[in-house]
N, C-alpha and C positions, 0 to 999 in steps of 0.2 A: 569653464564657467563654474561659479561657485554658488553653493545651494544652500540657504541657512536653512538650519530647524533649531528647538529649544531643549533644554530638558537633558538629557543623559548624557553623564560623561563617557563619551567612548575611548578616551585616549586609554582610562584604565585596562580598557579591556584588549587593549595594545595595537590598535589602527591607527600608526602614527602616520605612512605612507597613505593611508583609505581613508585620511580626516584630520583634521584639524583644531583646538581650540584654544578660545579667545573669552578672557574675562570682559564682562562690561559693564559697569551701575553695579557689580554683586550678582549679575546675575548670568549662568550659563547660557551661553549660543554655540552653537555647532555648525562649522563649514565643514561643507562635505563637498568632496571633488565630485563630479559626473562622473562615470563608470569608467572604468580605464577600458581601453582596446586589447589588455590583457594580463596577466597577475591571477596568482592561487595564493591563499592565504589557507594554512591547516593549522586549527588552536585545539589542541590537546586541554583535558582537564581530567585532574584527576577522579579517582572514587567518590570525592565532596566535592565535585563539580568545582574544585578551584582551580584553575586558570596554569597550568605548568609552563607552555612552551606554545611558539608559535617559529610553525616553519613556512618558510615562502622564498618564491622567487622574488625577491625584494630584500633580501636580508644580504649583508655581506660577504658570510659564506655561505652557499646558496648549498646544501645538503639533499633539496628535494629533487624527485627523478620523477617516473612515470607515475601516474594516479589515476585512477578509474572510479567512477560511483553510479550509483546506478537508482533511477524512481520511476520506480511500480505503481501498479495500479492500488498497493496499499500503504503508498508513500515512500518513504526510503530503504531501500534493498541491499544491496552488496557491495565492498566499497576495498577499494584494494590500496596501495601505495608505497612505493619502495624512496630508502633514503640512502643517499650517495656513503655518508660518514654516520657516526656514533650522532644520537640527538644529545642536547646537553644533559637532559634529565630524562632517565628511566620512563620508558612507556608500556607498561604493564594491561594484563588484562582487562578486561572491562572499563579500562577508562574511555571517555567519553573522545569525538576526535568532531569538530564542528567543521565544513569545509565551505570557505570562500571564493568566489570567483568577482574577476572583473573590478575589484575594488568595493563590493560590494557590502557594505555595514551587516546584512542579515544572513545569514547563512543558507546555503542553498541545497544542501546534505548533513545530517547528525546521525551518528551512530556512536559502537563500540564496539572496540579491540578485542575479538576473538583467537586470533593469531599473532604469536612476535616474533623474531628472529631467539632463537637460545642462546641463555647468558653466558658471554663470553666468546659467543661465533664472534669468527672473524669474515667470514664470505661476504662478500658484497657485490648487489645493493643488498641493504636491510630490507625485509617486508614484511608487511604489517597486514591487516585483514581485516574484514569484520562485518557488520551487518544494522540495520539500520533499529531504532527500540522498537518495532513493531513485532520482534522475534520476543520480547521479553511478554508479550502475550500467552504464550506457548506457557512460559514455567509460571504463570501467576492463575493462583486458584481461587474459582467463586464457588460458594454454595449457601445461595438461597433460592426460594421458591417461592415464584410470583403468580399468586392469585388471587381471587376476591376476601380468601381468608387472611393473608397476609399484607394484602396491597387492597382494599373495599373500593376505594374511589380507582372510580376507570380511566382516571387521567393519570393516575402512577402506573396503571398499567398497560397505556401506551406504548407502543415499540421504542418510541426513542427515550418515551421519559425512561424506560427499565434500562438500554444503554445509558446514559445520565447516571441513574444511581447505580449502574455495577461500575463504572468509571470510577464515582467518586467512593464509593463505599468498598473496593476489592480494587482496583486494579492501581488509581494511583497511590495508597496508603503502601505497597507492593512493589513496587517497580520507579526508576527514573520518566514515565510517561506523565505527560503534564495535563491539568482536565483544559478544559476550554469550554463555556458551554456554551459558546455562541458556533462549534461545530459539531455541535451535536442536536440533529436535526430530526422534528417530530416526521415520522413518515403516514398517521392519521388512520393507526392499526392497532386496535387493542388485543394483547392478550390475552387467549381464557386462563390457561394455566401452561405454567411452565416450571420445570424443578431442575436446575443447576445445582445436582447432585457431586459438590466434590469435582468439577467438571475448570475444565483450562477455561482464561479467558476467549483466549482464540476459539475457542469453537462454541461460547456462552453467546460471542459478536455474531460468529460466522451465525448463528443461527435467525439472530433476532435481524441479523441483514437479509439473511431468505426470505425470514415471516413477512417483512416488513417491503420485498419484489426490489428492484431495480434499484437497491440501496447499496454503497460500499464503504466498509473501514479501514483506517488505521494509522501510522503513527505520522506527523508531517516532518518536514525539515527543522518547526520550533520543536520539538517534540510532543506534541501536543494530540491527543488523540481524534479524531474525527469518523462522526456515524454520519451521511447524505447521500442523497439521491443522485445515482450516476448522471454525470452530466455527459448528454447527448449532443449537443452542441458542437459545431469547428469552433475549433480554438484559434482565436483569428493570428496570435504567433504561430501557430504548427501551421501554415501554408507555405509549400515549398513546390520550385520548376527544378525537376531531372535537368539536368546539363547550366543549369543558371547556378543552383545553390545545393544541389546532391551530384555526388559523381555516383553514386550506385545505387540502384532501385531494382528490387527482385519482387515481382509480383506473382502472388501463388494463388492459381486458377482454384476456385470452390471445390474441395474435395467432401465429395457423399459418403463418407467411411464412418463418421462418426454419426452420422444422421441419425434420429430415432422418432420416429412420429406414430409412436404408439407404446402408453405407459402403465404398467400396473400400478395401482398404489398400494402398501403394502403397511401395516401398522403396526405394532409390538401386541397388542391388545386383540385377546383369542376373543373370537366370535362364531359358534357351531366348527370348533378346533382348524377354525381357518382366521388368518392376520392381514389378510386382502380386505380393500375396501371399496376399489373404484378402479374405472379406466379411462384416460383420457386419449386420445385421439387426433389424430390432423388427415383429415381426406386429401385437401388437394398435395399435400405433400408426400402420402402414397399414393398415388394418381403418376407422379413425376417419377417418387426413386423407390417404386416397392413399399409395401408393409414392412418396417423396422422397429423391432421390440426392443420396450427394455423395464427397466421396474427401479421403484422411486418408496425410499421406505421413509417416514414421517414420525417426528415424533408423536409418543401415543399423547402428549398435553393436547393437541389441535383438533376442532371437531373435525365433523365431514367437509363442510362447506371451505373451513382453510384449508384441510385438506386438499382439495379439490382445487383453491384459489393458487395454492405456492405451487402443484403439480401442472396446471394449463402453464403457468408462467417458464418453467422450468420446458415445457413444450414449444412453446412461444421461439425459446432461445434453440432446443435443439431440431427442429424440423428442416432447415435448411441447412443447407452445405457453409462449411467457414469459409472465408477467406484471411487471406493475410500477405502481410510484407512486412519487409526490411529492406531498409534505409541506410546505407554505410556515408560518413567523411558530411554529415549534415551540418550545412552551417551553420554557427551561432549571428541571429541577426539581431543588431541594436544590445549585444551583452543580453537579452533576455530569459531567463529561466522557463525551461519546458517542462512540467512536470507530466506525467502520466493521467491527461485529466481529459476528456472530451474527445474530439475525433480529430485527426489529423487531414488536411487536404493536399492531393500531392496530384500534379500534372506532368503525364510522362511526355518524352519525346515529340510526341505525336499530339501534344494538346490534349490527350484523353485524361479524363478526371476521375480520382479514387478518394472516394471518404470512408476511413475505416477509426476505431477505436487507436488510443495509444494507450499502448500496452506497459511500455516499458521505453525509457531513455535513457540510454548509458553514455553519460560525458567520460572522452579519452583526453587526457592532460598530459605532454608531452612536452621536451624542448621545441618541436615542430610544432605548438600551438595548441589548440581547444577546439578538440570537434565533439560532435555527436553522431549516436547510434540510433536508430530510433527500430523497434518491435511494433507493428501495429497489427491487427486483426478484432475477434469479436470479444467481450467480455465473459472473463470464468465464471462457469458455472459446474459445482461439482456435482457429480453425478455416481448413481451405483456405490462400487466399494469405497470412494473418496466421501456421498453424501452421508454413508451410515455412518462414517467415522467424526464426520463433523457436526452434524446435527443430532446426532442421539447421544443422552449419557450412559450411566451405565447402568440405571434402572429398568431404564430402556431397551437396552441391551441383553438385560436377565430375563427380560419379556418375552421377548423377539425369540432368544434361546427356548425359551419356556415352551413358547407355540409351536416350533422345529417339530418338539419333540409330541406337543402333543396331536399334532399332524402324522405321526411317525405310530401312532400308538393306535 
C-alpha cells in the first residue's frame, strides 16, 4: 500500500528502493512504500555532511555484513559494522554514517566514524566503529556564568532556558549537534548561580539535569540535542511475552550492595574550616538493609535548600536495592523503532509481570535478519567520585582542595 505526503525530494538523498517520485501540476508528491519486513540502508556523509555512498542490502553488490547500534538512555551510543569488499569511496574519520532500517525515510541511529580498517589492509571483513554525536559533548567547551548579574530576569535563568542558551551559544556553534527547541524542555527550577568555568558541555548538561531532578540529555537519531523530564511511563511498543516474542529473559533479583540510605552533603565553601553542610537520611530503608553511608559533594553555586532538594532526590534513587534484566533475540514488532525511553513491560513464563526502566537497546543486523537486545534496570545516577567529576568545575574544585587542607591545619 502506498502513502502519499508532500514536499521533500527524497530520491536525492538516494531512497530509490525506500520511495518513489512523481511530478504532478509542477508540484512534488512522494509515495512512499509502507515499511518493508526488512532492509538496512547505511548513508555515509562526509565532513560537510554531503552525501558519499550508500550501502545496503538492496544494492546489487551487496558488500554489507554484520551491523550493530546501540540507544541509550542519552540517545545514540556505539555502533559497529563490517563490509564484505572495498566501499566505492574512502570512509574516513569522523565522517558522519546515518542508519536505516525497514525501508524507513528517517533514520533510526547517527553517529561517527571513530575507527576504520588501515589504508591498504587487505583482511576482511572491513570494520568500521564509532559513536553516536552525544560524545561530541565531551570535547566541546562552555564558559559562562549564570546569575542575576549576568542573566537579571529569572526566566533566563530557569534550568532549561540556561540549557537553551548553552546549546545555542557553545555547543552548536562547536560541534555537528543540531538545536531543537521544541526539546528542550523548562523543568520550572531557577538558578541562583552557576559558573561554567572552562568546563565540558557534558558535565555543564550533566549538572543542570541534576539541578533540575528527574531530567535526562542528549543527542537523538536527527542529531538534535534534547533536555526533558525522564519519562516514566510503559512504552506501549517495549511490551513483550518470554516464549511468544523473547527467547531469553535473565532477571536479576535486587541486590543491596549499592544501597546508601544515609548522606553527608559536603560543599567546596569552608565554614568554621569544615565543607559539610547537611544530612539527609531514609529510616525505613535502614530499618530493612542497615545504616549505609555515603557522601554527595554540591556545587558551591547552590544554597542550602537546593542543596538539600538534589541530595533527598539523589536518596530517593539510591535507598532501595536495583534491579535489572536483559533481554536477548527480542522481536522487532510492526518494524517499530525502540529507543531507550520509558519502562519496558515484560511477562515471563509464568505470567509474572516486570516493569523496569530501558536502559539501552542494541539492534544486531545480520544475514539471519534484525533482532534486538534490550538492557533494562533503574536510571543513572552518578554518585561519590563519578558526582565530583561531573558536577563541580574547577573552581570548585580549588575549593574543595582548599578546605582539605584547611581541615588538616
Amino acid at each position: 500500500m502506498l502513502k502519499k505526503t508532500s514536499g521533500l525530494n527524497r530520491a536525492m538523498f538516494g531512497f530509490r528502493r525506500f520511495g518513489f517520485i512523481r511530478f504532478r501540476e509542477k508540484h512534488l508528491t512522494t509515495y512512499t512504500f509502507s515499511k518493508l519486513s526488512k532492509g538496512t540502508k547505511i548513508i555515509v556523509y562526509d565532513r560537510n555532511d554531503l552525501k558519499i555512498e550508500e550501502i545496503g542490502d538492496d544494492t546489487q553488490k551487496g558488500i554489507l555484513g554484520n551491523c550493530t547500534f546501540e540507544l541509550i538512555e542519552k540517545g545514540c551510543g556505539f555502533f559497529s559494522f563490517e563490509l564484505l569488499d572495498n566501499p566505492q569511496h574512502e570512509i574516513l574519520h569522523n565522517y558522519r554514517i546515518d542508519i536505516h532500517l525497514f525501508g524507513d525515510i528517517d533514520p533510526w541511529y547517527s553517529g561517527e566514524i571513530f575507527k576504520r580498517p588501515r589504508t591498504g589492509s587487505t583482511k576482511k571483513p572491513y570494520k568500521y566503529s564509532g559513536y553516536g554525536f552525544v560524545s561530541q559533548l565531551d570535547t566541546c567547551k562552555v564558559n559562562q556564568r549564570y546569575n542575576a548579574t549576568t542573566f537579571p530576569t529569572a526566566a533566563d535563568r530557569e534550568v532549561g532556558a540556561v540549557a537553551d542558551h548553552t546549546m545555542r551559544t557553545y555547543i552548536e556553534p562547536e560541534t555537528k549537534i543540531v538545536y531543537a527547541a521544541s526539546k528542550i524542555v523548562a523543568a520550572g527550577f531557577t538558578i541562583t548561580d552557576v559558573n561554567f568555568a572552562r568546563t565540558s558541555a557534558q558535565e555543564a548538561v550533566e549538572q543542570l539535569a541534576n539541578a533540575a531532578q528527574n531530567y535526562q540529555y542528549g543527542v537523538d537519531e536527527d542529531r538534535e540535542f534534547f533536555f526533558r523530564a525522564i519519562d516514566t511511563d510503559v512504552n506501549a511498543d517495549a511490551i513483550r511475552s518470554v516464549g511468544k516474542n523473547v527467547n531469553d529473559f535473565t532477571y536479576r533479583e535486587p541486590d543491596s550492595e549499592k544501597v546508601i540510605n544515609e548522606i553527608d552533603v559536603l560543599n567546596g565553601e569552608i565554614t568554621d574550616k569544615s565543607n559539610y553542610i547537611t544530612t539527609v537520611s531514609d529510616a525505613t530503608s535502614q530499618a530493612t538493609y542497615g545504616k549505609r553511608w555515603g557522601r554527595y559533594t554540591i556545587p558551591v553555586a547552590l544554597t542550602l535548600s537546593d542543596a538539600e532538594r538534589i541530595a533527598n532526590y539523589q536518596l530517593s534513587i539510591l535507598k532501595d536495592p536495583e534491579t535489572s534484566a536483559t533481554l536477548k533475540n527480542v522481536e522487532i514488532i510492526s518494524q517499530t523503532r525502540i529507543p531507550a525511553e520509558g519502562k519496558a513491560r515484560i511477562f515471563d513464563k509464568d505470567g509474572t509481570k516486570y516493569e523496569m526502566y530501558i536502559k539501552k537497546v542494541k539492534y544486531n543486523i545480520s544475514s539471519k535478519g534484525i533482532t534486538m537486545d534490550w538492557t533494562l534496570g533503574e536510571i543513572d545516577i552518578p554518585f561519590e567520585n563519578e558526582i565530583l567529576k561531573l558536577l563541580r568545575n574547577i573552581e570548585n574544585q580549588a575549593l574543595l582542595q582548599a578546605a582539605n587542607v584547611a581541615q588538616l591545619s
